[in-house]
Structure formats: structure tokens, C-alpha cells
C-alpha positions as CSV (number, residue, x, y, z in Angstrom):
1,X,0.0,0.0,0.0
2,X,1.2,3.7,-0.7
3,X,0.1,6.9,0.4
4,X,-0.2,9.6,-2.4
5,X,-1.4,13.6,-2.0
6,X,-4.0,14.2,-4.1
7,X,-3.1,17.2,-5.4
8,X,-4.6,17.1,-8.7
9,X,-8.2,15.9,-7.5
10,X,-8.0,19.0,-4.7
11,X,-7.2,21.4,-7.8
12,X,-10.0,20.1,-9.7
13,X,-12.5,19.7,-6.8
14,X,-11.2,24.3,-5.8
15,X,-10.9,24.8,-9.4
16,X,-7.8,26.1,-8.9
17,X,-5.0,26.7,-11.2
18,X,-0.8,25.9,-9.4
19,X,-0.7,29.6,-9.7
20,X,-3.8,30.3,-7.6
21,X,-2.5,27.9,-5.0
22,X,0.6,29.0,-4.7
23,X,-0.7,33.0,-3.7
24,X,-2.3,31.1,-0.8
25,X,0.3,29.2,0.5
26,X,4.1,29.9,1.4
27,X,5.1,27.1,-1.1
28,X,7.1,28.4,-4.6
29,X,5.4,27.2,-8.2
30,X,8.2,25.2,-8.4
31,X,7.8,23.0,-5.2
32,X,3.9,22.6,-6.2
33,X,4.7,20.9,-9.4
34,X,7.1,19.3,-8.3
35,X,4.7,17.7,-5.4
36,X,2.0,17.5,-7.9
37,X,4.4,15.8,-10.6
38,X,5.6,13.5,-8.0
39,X,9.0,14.1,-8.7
40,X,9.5,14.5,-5.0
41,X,10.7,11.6,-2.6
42,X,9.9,13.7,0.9
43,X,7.7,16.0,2.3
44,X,8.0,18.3,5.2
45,X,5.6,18.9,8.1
46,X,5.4,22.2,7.3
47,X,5.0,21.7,3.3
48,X,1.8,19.4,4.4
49,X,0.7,22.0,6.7
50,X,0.8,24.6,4.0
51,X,-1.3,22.5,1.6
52,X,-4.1,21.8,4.4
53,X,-4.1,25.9,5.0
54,X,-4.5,26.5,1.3
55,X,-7.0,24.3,0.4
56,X,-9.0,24.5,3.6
57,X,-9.0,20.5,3.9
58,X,-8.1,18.0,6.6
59,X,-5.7,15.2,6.0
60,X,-7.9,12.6,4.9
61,X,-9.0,15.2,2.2
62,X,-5.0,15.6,0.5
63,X,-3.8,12.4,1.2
64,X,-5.5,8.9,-0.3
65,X,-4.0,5.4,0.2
66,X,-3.7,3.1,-3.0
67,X,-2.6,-0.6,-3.2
């Protein structure tokens, strides 16, 4: 089993653009893409925290587990 941030699904579900997250949160475009890309092995406390705050969800909304 893995556990993957649904980024793409929260966009969708906000209809929000990277660029419109990124005004909310202190996150740079580049880290957002590169979270919602996956081309990131690690995430920070603080990185999850700022993802929560800027799409006004709890955990169980941003992350999803998968087999």
C-alpha cells in the first residue's frame, strides 16, 4: 500500500490553477509541481501543513492510500 497527496483531484475539486495555490500558501510554483508531478521523494511537516491551510481541507482530504 502507498500513500499519495491528491493534489490534482483537490485542484480540480477548488478549481484552482498551481498559480492560484501558490498566492495562498508559502510554497514556490516550483515546489507545487514538483509535489504534484511526483517528482518529490519527501515532504515536510510544514510543506503538508501549508497545503491543508490553502485548500482548507483536513488530512484525509490531501492524502488517499492506493494498493
Amino acid at each position: 500500500m502507498k500513500i499519495e497527496l491528491d493534489i490534482e483531484w483537490l485542484l480540480e475539486k477548488n478549481k484552482m490553477k498551481l498559480s492560484d495555490l501558490e498566492k495562498l500558501v508559502n510554497l514556490s510554483y516550483q515546489q507545487l509541481w514538483n509535489i504534484k508531478e511526483w517528482r518529490t521523494t519527501k515532504i515536510s511537516f510544514e510543506t503538508i501543513w501549508e497545503l491543508l491551510k490553502g485548500f482548507k481541507c483536513k488530512p484525509n482530504d490531501l492524502f488517499k492510500i492506493t494498493k
